[in-house]
matplotlib code that plots the C-alpha trace (Angstrom):
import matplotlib.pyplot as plt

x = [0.0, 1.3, 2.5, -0.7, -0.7, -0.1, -1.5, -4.8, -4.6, -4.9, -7.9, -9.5, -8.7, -9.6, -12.6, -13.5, -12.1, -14.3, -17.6, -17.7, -18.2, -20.7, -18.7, -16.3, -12.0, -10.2, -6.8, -5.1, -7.0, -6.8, -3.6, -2.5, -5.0, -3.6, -0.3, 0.0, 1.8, -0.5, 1.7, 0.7, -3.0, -3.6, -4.4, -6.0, -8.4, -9.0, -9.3, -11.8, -14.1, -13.9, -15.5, -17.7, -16.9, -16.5, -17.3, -15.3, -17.0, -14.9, -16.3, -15.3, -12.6, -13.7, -14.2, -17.4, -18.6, -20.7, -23.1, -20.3, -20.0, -23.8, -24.0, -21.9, -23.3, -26.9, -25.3, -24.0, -27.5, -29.1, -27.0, -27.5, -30.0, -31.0, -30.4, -33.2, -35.8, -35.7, -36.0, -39.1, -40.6, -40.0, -41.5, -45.0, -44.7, -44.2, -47.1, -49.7, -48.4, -46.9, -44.1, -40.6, -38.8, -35.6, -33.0, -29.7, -26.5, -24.7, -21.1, -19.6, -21.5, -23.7, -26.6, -25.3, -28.1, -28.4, -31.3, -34.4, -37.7, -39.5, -43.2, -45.6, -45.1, -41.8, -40.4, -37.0, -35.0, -31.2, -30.5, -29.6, -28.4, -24.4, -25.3, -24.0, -26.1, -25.8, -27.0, -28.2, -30.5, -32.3, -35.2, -32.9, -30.0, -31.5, -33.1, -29.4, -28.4, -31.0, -28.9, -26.0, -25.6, -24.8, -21.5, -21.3, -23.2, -20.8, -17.9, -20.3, -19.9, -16.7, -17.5, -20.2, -23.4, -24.1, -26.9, -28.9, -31.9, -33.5, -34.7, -31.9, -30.7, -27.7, -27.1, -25.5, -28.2, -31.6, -30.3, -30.2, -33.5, -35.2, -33.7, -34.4, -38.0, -38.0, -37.9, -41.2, -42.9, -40.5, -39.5, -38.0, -39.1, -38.0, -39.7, -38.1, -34.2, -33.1, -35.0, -37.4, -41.1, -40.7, -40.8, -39.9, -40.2, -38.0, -38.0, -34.3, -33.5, -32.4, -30.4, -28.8, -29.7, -27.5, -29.0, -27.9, -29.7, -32.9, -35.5, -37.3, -40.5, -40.2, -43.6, -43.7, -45.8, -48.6, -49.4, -49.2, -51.8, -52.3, -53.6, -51.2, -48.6, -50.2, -50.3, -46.7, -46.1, -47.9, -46.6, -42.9, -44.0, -44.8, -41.9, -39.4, -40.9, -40.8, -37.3, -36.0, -37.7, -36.0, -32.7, -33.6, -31.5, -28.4, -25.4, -24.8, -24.0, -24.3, -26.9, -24.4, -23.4]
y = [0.0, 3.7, 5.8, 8.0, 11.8, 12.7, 16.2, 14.1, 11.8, 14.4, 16.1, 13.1, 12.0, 15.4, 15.5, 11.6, 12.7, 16.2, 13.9, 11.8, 14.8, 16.5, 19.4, 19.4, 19.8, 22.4, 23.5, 21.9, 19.2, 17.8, 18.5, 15.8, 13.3, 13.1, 14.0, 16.7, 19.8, 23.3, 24.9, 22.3, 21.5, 25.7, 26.4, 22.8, 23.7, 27.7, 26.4, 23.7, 26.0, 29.1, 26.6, 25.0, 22.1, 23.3, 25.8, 27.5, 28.9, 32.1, 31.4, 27.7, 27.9, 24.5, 23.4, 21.1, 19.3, 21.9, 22.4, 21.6, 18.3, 17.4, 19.2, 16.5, 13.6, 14.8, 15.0, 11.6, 10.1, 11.7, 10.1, 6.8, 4.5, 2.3, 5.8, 7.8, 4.7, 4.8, 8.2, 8.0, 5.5, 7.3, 10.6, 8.3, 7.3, 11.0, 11.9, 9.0, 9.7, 13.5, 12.3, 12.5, 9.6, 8.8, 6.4, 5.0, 3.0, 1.6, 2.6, 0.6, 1.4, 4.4, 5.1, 7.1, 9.4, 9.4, 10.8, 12.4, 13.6, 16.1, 16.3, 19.1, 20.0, 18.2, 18.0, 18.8, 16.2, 15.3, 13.9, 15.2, 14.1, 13.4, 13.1, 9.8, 8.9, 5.8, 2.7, 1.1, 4.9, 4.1, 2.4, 2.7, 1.1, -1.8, -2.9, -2.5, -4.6, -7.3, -9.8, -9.6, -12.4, -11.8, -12.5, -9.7, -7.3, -7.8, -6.6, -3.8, -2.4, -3.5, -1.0, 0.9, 1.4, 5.3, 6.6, 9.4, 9.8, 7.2, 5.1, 3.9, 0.5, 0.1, -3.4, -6.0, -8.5, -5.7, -4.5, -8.2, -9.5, -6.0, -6.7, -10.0, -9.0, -8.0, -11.8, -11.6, -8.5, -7.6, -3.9, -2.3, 0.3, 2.7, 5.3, 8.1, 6.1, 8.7, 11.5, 12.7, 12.6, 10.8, 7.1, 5.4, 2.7, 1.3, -1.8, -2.9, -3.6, -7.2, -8.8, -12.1, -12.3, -8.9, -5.3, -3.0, -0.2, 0.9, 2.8, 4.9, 7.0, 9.4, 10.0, 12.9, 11.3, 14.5, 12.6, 9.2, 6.6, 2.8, 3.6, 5.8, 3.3, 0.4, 2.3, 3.2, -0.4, -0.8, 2.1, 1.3, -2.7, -1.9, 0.3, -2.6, -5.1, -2.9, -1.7, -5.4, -6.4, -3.3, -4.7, -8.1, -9.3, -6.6, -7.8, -5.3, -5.6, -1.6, 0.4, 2.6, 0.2]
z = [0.0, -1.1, 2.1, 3.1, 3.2, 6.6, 6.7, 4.8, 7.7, 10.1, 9.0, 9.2, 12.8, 14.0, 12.5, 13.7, 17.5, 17.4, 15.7, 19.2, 21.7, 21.1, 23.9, 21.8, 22.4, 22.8, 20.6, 23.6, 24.1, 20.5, 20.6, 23.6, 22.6, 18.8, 19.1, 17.3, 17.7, 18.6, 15.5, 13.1, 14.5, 15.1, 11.3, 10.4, 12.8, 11.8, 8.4, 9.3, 11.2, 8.0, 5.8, 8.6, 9.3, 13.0, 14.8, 17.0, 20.7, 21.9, 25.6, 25.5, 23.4, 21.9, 18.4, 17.3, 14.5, 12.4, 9.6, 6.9, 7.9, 7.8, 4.6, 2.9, 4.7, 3.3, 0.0, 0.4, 1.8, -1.7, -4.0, -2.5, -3.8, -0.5, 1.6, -0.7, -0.9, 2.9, 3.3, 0.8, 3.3, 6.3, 4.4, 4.0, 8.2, 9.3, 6.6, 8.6, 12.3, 12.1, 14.3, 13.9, 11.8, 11.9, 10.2, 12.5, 11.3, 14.5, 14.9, 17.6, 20.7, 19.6, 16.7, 14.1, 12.8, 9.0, 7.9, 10.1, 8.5, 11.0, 11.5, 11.6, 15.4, 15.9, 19.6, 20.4, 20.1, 21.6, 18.3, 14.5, 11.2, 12.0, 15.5, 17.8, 20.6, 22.8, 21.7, 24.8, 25.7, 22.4, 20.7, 17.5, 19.0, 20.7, 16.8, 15.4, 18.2, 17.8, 16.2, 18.5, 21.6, 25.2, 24.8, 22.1, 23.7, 26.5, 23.6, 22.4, 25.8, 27.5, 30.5, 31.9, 29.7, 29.7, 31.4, 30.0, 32.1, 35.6, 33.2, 31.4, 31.3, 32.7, 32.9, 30.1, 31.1, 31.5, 27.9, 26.0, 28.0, 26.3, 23.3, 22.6, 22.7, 19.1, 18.2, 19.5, 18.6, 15.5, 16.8, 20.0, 22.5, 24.9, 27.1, 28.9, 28.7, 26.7, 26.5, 29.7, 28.1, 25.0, 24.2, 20.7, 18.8, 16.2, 13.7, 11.8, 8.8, 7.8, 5.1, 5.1, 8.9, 9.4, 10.7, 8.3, 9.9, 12.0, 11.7, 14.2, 15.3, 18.4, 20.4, 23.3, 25.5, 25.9, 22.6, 22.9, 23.3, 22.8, 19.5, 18.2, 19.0, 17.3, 14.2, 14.3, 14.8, 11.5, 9.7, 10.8, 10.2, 6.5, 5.7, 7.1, 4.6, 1.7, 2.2, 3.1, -0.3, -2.0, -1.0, -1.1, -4.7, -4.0, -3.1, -0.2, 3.6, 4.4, 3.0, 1.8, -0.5]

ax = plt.figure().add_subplot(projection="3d")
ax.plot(x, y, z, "-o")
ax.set_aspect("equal")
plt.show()
């Protein structure tokens, strides 16, 4: 293999280091945790944040991951085949329920947030297109974890599950017993272990007995009821079959493929 450009590579590891904390580092901070000299890293950043991909806070002094960033992921996601007949699905859910649907990838131990369609009256939500959010808080994350074991789960998360709000599961064993659930009811749930006041529910998307990705519905609770629920169930039911037929005869195992 050809020598890699090092100045390429270091974009790249900033920007991967800065995507997983949502705070965000300071100059300094980066600096000691990749090595890299402040007189080097000083104008990689300043560059990175004129043209967006960060943004700088003058209070903080920390850089984050900003609209740049998401811009090219959403340019990705509408150049992708799989990506845009999803995103067509979850446009007909949010047009039958008016709640907010969102599509996840998992990436190690957290939901990576692809694509989101927003209802009418959306709620404010912790999460965004770009966004990582832990895997064990969500609806989304237990469905991309469906077909993992114990003993994998126990990889997944080699230390202490994160806890996001009282209800959050904490435990290895509380997370698999919830996820193994899906065997029999085909989706995932979660109320208030992520968010205060808003439960979801969540169905993944199979190929070749792998989850290549999840896709979600977000309820605040002022508006759920038995019967709204059910028909998410159906809605996100439906849109699971039609995209698992989609991909059916491709010979893909990401749906960025």
């Amino acid at each position: 293999m050809k020598a890699l450009h090092s100045t390429t590579s270091r974009i790249i590891n900033i920007l991967e280091l800065i995507s997983n904390n949502k705070e965000g580092y300071t100059l300094t901070e980066v600096s000691k945790l990749l090595e890299i000299p402040k007189t080097s890293l000083s104008p990689i950043l300043k560059t990175l944040a004129y043209y967006n991909y960060l943004a700088y806070n003058e209070i903080t002094l920390k850089y984050s991951i900003y609209i740049g960033i998401l811009s090219v992921s959403s340019s990705v996601n509408k150049n992708n085949a799989i990506v845009k007949f999803i995103k067509e699905e979850m446009n007909k859910i949010v047009g039958s329920c008016n709640e907010i649907c969102q599509l996840g990838v998992l990436d190690k131990d957290e939901v990576l947030y692809v694509e989101k369609v927003n209802a009418s009256n959306p709620i404010q939500l912790a999460t965004s297109v770009g966004v990582q959010f832990p895997a064990n808080c969500s609806a989304l994350g237990k469905a991309l974890l469906y077909k993992h074991s114990f003993k994998e789960l126990k990889n997944v998360f080699p230390g202490e599950l994160e806890r996001r709000t009282e209800n959050t599961i904490t435990s290895i064993k509380d997370l698999y017993e919830d996820i193994i659930k899906i065997d029999q009811n085909g989706y995932a749930t979660e109320k208030e272990e992520g968010m205060k006041e808003v439960e979801c529910i969540a169905v993944p998307i199979i190929k070749d007995n792998l989850v290549l990705a999840a896709i979600s519905v977000s309820i605040p609770l002022f508006r759920s009821s038995q019967k709204k629920k059910d028909k998410v169930i159906d809605l996100l039911t439906e849109s699971r079959k039609k995209v698992e037929k989609y991909i059916s005869n491709m010979n893909v195992k990401s749906i960025f493929d």
